[in-house]
N, CA, C and O atoms as a DFTB+ gen file, in Angstrom:
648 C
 N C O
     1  1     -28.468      -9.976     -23.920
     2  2     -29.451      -9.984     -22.860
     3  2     -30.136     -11.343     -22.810
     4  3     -29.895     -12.308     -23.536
     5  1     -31.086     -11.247     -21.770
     6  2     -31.403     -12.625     -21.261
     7  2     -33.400     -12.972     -22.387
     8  3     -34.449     -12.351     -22.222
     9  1     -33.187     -13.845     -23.125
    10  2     -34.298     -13.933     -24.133
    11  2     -35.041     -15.205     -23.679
    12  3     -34.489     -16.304     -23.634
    13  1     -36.339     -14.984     -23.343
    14  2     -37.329     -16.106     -22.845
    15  2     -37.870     -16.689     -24.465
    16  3     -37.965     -15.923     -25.425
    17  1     -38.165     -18.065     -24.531
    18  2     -37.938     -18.678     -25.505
    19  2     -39.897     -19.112     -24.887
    20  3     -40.368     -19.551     -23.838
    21  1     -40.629     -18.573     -26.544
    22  2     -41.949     -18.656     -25.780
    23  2     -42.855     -20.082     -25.932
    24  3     -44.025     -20.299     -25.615
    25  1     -41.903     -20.908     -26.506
    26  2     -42.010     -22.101     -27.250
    27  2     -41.906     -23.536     -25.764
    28  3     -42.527     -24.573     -25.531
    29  1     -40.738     -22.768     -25.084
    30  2     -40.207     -23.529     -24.019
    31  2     -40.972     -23.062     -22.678
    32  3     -40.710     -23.690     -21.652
    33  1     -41.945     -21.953     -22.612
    34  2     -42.872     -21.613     -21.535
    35  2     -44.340     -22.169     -21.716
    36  3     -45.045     -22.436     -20.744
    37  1     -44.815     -22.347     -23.215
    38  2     -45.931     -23.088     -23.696
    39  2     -45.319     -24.939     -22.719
    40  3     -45.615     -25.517     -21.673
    41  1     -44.866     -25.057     -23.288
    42  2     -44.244     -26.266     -23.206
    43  2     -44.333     -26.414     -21.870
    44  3     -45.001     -27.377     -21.493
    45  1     -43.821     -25.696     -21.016
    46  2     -43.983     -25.971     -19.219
    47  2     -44.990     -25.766     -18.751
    48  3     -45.260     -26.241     -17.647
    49  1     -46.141     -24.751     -19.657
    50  2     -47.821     -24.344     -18.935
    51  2     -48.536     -25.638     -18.777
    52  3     -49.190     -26.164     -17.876
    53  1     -48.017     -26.096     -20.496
    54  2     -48.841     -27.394     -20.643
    55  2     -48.799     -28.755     -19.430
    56  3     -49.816     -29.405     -19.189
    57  1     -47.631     -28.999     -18.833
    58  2     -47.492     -29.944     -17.678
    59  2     -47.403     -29.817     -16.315
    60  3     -47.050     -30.665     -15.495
    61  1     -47.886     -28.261     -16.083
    62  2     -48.182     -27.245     -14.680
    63  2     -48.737     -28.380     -14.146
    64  3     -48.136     -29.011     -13.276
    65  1     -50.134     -28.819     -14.686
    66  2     -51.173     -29.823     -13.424
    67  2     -50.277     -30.595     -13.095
    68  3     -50.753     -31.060     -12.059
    69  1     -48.890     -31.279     -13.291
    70  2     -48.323     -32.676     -12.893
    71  2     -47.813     -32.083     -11.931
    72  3     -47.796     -32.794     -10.926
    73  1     -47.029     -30.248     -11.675
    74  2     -46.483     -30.154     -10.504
    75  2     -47.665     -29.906      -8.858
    76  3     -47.401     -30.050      -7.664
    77  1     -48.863     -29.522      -9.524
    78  2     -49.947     -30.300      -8.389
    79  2     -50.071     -31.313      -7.806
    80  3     -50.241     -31.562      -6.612
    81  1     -49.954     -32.105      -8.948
    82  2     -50.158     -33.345      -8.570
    83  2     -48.824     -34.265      -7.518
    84  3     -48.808     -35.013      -6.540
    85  1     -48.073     -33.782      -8.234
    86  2     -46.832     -34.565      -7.650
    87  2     -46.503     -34.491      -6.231
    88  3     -46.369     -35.419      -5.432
    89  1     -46.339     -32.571      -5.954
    90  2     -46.379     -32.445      -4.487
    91  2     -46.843     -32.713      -3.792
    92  3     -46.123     -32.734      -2.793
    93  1     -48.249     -33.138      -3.522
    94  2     -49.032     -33.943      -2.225
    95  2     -48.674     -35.428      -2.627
    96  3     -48.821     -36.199      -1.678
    97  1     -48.332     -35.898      -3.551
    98  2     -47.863     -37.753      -3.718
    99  2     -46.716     -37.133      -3.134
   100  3     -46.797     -36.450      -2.112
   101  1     -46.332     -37.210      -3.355
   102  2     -44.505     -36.564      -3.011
   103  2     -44.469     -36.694      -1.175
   104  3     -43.854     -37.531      -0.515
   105  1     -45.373     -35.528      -0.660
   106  2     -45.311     -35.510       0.784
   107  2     -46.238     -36.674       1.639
   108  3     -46.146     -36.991       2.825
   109  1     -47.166     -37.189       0.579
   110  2     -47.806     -38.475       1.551
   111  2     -46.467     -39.559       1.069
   112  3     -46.173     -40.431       1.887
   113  1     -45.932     -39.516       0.182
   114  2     -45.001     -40.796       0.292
   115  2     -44.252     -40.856       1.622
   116  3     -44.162     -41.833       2.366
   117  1     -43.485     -39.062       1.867
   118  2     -43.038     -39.091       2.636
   119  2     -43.062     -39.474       4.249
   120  3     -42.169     -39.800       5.031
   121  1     -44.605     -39.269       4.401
   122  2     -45.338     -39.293       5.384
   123  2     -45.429     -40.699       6.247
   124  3     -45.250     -41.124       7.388
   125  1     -45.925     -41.242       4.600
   126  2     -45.836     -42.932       4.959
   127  2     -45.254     -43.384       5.186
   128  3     -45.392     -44.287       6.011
   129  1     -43.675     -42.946       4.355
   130  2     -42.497     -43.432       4.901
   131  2     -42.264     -43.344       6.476
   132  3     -42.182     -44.245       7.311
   133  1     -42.209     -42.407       6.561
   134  2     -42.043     -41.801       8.223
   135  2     -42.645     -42.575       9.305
   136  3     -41.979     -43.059      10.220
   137  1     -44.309     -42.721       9.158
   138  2     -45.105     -43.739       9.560
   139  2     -44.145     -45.114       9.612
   140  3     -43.561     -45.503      10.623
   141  1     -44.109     -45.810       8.200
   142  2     -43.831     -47.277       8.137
   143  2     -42.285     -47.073       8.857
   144  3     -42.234     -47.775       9.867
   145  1     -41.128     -46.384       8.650
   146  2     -40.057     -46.607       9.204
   147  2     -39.963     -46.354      11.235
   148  3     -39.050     -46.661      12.001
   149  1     -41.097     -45.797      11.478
   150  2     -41.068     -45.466      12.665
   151  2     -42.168     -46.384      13.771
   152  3     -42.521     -46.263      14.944
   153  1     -42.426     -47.260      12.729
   154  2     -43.756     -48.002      13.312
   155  2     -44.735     -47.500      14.422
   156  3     -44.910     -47.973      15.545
   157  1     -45.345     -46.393      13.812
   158  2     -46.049     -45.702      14.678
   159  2     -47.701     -46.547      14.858
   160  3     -48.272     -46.586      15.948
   161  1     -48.169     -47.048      13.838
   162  2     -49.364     -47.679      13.992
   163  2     -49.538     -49.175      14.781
   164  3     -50.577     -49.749      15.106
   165  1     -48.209     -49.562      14.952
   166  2     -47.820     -51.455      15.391
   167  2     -48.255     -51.436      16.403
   168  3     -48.944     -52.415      16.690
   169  1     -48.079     -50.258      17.539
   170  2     -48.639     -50.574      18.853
   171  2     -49.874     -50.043      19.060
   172  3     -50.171     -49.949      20.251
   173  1     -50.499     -49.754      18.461
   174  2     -52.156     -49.861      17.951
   175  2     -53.138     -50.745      18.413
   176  3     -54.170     -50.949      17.774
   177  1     -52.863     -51.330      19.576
   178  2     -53.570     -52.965      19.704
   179  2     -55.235     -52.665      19.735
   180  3     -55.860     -53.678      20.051
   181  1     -55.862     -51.790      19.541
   182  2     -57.151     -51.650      19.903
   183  2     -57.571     -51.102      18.175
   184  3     -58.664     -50.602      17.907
   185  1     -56.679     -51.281      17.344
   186  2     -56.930     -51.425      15.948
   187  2     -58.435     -51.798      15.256
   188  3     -58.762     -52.835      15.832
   189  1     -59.192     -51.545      14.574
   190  2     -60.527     -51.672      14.269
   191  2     -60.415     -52.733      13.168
   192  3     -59.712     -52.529      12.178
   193  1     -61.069     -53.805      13.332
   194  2     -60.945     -54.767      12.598
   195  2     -61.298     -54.756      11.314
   196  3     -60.959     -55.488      10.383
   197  1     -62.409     -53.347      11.399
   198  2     -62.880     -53.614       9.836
   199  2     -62.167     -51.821       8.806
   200  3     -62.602     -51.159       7.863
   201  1     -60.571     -51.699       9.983
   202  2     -60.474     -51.085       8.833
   203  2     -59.661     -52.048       7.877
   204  3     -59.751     -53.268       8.013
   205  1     -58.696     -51.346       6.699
   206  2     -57.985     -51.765       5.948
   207  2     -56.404     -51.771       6.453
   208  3     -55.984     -51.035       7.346
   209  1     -55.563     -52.783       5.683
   210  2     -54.111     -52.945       6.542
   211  2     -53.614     -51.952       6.169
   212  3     -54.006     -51.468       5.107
   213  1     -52.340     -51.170       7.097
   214  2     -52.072     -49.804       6.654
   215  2     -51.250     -49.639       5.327
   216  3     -51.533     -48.676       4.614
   217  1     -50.424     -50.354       5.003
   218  2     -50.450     -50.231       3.534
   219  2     -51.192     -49.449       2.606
   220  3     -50.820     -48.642       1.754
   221  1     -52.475     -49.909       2.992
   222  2     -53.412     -50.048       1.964
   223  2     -53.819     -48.629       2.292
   224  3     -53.526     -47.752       1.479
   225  1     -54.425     -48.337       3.334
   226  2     -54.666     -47.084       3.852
   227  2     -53.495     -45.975       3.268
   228  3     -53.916     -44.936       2.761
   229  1     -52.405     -46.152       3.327
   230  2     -51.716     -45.114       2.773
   231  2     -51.662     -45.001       1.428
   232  3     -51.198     -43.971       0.939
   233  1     -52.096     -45.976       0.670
   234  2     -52.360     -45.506      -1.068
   235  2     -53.688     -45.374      -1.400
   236  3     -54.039     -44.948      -2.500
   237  1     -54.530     -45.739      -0.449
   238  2     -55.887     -44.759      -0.374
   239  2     -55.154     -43.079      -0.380
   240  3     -55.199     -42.343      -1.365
   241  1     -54.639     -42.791       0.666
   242  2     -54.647     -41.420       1.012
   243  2     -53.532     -40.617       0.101
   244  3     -53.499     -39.387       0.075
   245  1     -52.680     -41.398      -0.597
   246  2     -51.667     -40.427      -1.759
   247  2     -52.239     -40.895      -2.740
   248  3     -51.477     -40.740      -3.694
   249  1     -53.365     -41.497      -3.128
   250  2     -54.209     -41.373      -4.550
   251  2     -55.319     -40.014      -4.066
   252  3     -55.581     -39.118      -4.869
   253  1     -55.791     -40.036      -2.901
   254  2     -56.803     -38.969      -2.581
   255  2     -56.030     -37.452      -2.986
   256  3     -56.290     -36.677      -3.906
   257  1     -54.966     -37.372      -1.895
   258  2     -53.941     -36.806      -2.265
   259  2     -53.466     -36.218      -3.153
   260  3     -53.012     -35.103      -2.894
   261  1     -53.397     -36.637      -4.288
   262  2     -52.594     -36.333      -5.482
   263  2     -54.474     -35.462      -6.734
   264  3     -54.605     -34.492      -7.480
   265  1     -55.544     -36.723      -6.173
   266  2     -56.970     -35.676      -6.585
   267  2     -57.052     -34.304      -6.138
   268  3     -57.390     -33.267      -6.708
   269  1     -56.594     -34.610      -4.786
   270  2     -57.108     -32.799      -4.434
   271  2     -55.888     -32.055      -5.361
   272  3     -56.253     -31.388      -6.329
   273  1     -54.476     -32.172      -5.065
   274  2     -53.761     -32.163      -5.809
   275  2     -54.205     -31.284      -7.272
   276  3     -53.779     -30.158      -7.527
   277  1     -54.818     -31.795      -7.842
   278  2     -55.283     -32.016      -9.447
   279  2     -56.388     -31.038      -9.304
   280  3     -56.463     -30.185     -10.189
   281  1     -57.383     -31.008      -8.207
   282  2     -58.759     -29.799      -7.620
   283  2     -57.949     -29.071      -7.747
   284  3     -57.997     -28.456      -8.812
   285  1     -56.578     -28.661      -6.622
   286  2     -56.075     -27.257      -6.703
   287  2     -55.620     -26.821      -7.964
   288  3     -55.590     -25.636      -8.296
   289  1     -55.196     -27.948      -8.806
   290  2     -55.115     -27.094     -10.025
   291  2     -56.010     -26.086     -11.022
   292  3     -55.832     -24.973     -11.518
   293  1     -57.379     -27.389     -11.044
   294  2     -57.995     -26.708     -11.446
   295  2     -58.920     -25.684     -10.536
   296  3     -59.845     -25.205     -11.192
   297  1     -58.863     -25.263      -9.204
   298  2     -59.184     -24.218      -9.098
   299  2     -58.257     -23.195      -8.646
   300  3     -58.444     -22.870      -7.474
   301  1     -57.239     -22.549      -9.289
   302  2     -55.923     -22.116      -8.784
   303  2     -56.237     -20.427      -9.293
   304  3     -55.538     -19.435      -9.088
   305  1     -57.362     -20.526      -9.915
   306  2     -57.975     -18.732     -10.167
   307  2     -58.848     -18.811      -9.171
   308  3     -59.703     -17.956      -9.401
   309  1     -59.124     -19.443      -8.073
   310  2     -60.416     -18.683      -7.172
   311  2     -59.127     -19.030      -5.695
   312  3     -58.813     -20.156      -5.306
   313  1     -58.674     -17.888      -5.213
   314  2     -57.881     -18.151      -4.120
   315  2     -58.147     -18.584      -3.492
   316  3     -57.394     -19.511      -3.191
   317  1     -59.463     -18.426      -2.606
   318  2     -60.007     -18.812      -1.090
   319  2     -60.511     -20.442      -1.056
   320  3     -60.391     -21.134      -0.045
   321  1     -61.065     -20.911      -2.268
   322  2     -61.039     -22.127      -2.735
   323  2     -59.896     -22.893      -2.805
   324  3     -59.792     -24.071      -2.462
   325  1     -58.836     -22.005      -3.374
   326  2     -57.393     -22.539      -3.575
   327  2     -56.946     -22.847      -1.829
   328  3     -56.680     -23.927      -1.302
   329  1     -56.974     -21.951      -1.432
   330  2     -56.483     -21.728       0.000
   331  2     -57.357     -22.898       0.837
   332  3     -56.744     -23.214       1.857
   333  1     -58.257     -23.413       0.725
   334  2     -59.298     -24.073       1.436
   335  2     -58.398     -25.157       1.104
   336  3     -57.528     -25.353       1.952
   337  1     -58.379     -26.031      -0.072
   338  2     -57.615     -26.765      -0.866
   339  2     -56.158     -27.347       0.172
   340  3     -55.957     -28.429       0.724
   341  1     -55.444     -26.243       0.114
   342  2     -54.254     -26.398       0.561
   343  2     -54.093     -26.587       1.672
   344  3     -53.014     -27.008       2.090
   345  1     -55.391     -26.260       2.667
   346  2     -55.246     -26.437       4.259
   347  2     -55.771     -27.867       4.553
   348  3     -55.321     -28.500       5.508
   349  1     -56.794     -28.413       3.670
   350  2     -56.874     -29.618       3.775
   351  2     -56.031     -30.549       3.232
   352  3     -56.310     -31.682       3.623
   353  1     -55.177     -30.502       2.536
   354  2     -54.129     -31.490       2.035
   355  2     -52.891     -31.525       3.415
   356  3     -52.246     -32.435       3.933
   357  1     -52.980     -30.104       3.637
   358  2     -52.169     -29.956       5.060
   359  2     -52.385     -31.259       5.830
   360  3     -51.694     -32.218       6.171
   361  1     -53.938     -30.774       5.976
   362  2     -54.536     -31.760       7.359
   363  2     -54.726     -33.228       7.061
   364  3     -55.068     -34.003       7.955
   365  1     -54.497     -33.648       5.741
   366  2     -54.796     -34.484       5.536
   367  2     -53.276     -35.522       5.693
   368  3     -53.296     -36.721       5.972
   369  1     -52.023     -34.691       5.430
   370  2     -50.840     -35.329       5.999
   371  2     -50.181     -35.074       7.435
   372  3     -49.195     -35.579       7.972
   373  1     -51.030     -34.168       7.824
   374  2     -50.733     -33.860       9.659
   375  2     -51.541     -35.257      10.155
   376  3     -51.048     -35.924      11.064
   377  1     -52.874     -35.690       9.480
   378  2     -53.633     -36.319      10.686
   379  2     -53.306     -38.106      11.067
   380  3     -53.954     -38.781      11.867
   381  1     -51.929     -38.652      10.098
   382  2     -51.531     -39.684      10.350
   383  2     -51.234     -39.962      11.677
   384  3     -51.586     -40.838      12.466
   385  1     -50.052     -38.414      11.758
   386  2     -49.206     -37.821      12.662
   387  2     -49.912     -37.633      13.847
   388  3     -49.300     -38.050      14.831
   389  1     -50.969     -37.156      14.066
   390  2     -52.007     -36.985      14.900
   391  2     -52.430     -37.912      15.683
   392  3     -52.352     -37.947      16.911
   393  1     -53.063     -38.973      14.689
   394  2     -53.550     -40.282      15.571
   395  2     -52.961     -41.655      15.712
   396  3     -53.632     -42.640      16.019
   397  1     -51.373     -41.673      15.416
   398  2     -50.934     -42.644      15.982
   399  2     -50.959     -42.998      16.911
   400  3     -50.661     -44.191      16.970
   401  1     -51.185     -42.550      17.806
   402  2     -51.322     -43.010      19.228
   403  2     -52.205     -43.184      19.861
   404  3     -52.141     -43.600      21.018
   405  1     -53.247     -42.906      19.251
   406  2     -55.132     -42.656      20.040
   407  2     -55.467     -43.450      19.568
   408  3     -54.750     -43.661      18.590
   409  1     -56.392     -44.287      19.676
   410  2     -57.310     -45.773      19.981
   411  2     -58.641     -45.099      18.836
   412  3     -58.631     -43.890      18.606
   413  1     -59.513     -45.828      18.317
   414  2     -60.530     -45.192      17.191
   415  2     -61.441     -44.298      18.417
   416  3     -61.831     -43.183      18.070
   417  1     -61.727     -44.693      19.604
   418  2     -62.606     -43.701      19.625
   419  2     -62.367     -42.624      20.522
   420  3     -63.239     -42.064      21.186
   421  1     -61.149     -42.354      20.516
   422  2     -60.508     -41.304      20.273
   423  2     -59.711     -40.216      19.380
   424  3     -59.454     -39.053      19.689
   425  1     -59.405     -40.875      18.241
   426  2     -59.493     -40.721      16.912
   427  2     -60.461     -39.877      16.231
   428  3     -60.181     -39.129      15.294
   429  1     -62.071     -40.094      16.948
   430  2     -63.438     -39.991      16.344
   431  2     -63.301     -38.539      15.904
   432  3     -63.305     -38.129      14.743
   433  1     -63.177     -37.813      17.049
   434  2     -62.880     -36.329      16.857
   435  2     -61.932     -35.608      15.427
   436  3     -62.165     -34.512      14.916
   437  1     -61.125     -36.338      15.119
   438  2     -60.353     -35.831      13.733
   439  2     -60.976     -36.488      12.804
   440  3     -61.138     -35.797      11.799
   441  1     -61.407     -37.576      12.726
   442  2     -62.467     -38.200      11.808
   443  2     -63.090     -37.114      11.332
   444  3     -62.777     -36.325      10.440
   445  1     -64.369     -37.205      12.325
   446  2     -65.510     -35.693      11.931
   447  2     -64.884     -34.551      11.637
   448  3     -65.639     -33.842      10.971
   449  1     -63.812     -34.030      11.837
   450  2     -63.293     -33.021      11.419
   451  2     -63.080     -33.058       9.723
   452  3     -63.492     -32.261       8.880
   453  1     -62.159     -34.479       9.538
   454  2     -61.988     -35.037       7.857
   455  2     -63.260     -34.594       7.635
   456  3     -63.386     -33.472       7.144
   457  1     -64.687     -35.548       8.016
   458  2     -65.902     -35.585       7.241
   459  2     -66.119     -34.300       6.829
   460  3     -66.215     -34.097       5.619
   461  1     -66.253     -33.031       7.907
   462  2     -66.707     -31.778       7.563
   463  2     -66.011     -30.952       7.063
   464  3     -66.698     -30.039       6.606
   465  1     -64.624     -30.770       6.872
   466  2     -63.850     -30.482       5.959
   467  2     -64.358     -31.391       4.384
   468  3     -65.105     -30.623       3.778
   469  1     -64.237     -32.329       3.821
   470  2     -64.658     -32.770       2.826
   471  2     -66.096     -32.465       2.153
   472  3     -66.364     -32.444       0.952
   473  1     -67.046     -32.208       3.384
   474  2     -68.281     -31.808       2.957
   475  2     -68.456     -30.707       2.048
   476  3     -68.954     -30.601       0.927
   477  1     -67.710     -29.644       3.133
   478  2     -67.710     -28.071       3.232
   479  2     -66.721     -28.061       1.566
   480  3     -66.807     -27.281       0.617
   481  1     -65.902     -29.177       1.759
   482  2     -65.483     -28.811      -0.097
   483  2     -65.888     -28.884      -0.853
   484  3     -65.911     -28.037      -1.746
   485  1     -66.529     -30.210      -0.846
   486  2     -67.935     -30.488      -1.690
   487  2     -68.425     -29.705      -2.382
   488  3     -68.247     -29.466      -3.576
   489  1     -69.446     -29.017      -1.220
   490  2     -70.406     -27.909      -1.224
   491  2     -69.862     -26.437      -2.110
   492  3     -70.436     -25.648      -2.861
   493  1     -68.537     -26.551      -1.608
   494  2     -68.118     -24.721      -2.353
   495  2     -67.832     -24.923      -3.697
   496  3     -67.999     -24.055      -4.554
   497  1     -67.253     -26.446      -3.984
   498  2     -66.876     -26.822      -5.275
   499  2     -67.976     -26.897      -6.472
   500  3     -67.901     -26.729      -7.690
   501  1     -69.038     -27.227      -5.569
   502  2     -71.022     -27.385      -6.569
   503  2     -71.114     -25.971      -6.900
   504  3     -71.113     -25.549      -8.056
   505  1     -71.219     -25.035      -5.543
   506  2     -71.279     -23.437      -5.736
   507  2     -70.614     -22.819      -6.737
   508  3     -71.091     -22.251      -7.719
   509  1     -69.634     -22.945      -6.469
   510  2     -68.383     -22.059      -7.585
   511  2     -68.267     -22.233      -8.915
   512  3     -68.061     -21.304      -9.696
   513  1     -68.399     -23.480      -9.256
   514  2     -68.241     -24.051     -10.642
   515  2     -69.565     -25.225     -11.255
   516  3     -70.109     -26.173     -10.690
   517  1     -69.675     -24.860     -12.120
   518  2     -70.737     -24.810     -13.469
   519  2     -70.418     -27.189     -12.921
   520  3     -69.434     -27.804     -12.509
   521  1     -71.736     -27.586     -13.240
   522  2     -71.890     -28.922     -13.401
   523  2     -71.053     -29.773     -14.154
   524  3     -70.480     -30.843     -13.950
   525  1     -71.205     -28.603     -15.518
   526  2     -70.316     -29.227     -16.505
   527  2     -68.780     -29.254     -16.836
   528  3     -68.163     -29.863     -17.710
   529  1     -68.236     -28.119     -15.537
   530  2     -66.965     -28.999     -15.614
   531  2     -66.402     -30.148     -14.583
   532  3     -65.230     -30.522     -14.558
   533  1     -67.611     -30.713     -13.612
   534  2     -67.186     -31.777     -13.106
   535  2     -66.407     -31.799     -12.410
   536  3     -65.994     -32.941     -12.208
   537  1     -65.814     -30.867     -11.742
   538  2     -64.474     -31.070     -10.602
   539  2     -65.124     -31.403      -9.856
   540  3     -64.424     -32.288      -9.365
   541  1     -66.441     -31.409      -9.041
   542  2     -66.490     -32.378      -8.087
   543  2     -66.135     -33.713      -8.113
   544  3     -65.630     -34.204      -7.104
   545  1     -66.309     -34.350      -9.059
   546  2     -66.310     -35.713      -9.491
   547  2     -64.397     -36.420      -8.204
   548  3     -64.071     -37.325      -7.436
   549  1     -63.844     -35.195      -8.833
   550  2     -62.260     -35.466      -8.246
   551  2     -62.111     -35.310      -6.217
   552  3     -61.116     -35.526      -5.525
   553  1     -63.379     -34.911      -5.824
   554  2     -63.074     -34.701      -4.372
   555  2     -64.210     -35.808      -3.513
   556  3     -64.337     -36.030      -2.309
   557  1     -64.854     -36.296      -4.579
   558  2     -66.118     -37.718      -4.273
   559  2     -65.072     -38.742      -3.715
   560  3     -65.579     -39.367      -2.783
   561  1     -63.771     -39.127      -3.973
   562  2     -63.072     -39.877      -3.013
   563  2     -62.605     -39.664      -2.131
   564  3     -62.181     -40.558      -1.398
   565  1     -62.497     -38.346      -1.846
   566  2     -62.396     -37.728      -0.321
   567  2     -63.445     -38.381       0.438
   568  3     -63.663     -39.448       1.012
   569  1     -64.034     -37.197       0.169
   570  2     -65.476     -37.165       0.882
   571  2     -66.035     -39.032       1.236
   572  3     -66.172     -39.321       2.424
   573  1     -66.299     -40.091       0.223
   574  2     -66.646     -41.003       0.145
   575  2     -65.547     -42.072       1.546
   576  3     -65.942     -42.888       2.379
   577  1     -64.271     -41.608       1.275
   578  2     -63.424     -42.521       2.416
   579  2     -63.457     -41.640       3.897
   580  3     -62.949     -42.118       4.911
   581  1     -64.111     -40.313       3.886
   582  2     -64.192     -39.919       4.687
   583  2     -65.365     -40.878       5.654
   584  3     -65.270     -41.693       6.571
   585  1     -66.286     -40.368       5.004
   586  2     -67.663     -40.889       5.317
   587  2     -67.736     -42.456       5.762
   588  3     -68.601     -42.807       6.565
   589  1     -66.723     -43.472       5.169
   590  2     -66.757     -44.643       5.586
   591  2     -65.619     -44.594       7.082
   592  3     -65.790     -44.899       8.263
   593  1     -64.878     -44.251       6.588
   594  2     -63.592     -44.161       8.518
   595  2     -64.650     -43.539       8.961
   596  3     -65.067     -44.544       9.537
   597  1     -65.784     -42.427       9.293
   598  2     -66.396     -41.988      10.353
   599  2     -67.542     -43.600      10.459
   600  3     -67.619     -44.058      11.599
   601  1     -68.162     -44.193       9.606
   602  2     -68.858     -45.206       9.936
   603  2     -68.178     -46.033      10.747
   604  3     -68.645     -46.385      11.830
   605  1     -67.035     -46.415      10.314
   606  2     -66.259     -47.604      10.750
   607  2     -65.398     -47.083      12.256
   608  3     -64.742     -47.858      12.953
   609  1     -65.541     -45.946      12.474
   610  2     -65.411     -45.414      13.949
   611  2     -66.253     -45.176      14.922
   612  3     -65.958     -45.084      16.114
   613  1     -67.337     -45.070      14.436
   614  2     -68.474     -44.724      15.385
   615  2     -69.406     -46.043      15.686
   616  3     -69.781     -46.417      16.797
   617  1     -69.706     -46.701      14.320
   618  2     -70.787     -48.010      14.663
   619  2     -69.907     -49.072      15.477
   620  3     -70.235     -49.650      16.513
   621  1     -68.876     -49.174      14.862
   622  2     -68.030     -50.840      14.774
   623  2     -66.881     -50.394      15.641
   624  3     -65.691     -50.591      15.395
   625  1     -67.509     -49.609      16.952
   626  2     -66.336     -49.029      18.203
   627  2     -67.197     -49.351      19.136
   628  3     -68.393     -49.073      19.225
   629  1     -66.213     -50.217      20.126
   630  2     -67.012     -50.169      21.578
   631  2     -66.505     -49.534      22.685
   632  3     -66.930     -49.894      23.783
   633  1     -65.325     -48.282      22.590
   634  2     -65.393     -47.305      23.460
   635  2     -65.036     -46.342      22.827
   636  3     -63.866     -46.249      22.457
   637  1     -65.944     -45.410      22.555
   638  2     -66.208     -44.264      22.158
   639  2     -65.849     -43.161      23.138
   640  3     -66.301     -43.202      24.282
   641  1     -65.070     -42.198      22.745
   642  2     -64.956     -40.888      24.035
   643  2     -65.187     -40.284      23.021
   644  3     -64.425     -40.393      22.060
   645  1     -66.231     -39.542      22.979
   646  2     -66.519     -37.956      22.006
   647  2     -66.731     -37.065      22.937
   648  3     -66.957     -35.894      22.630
């Protein structure tokens, strides 16, 4: 018969968080790829000067990525948290896809959406869990690059459609 070896299941519990982690790096690589091979951002001409070159922007967002990543691990006993988790990593590789083509202040609208999604995680993440284990600490770069793309869309834009 078929004998589970309990030595070799310790062994795989122990490196569970890396398969968190990996899958959202994994699908923003992909993402980016997709982006950079399809040059979806090049005809962008109304580009905001004070963001960052997209490069750069995309290893902002598969380091963010791969944090929440690491959140869902560690909150993978509270479902609805978990589930919250997973819809924003969603949205967070849909919304490349989203605004290639819209100008920043048209953009603005999924911005604020990022911001209040990141907030609202924030907030449940303080609620749910004790100070001292610090998982907020891992969604403060969300939230923090959120909060600057909504600055850098709203002040440093001179046509705004909200």
């Amino acid at each position: 018969m078929f004998k589970i070896n309990v030595n070799i299941i310790m062994k795989i519990e122990k490196y569970i968080y890396l398969i968190h982690i990996i899958i959202p790096i994994f699908l923003a690589c992909i993402v980016n790829l997709y982006i950079f091979k399809n040059d979806l951002y090049k005809n962008n001409d109304k580009r905001n000067i004070y963001l960052p070159q997209g490069y750069i922007i995309g290893i902002i967002w598969t380091i963010i990525l791969g944090l929440l990543g690491y959140v869902h691990y560690l909150t993978y006993e509270k479902s609805f948290l978990s589930r919250i988790i997973v819809f924003i990593i969603i949205y967070c590789l849909l919304y490349p896809l989203l605004t290639s083509k819209l100008d920043n202040g048209e953009s603005i609208k999924y911005n604020l959406l990022g911001l209040l999604l990141a907030f609202i995680l924030f907030i449940l993440i303080i609620l749910k869990y004790d100070q001292k284990n610090m998982i907020f600490i891992y969604v403060l770069p969300f939230l923090f690059w959120n909060i600057y793309i909504c600055i850098i869309t709203i002040f440093f834009n001179d046509n705004i459609k909200i």
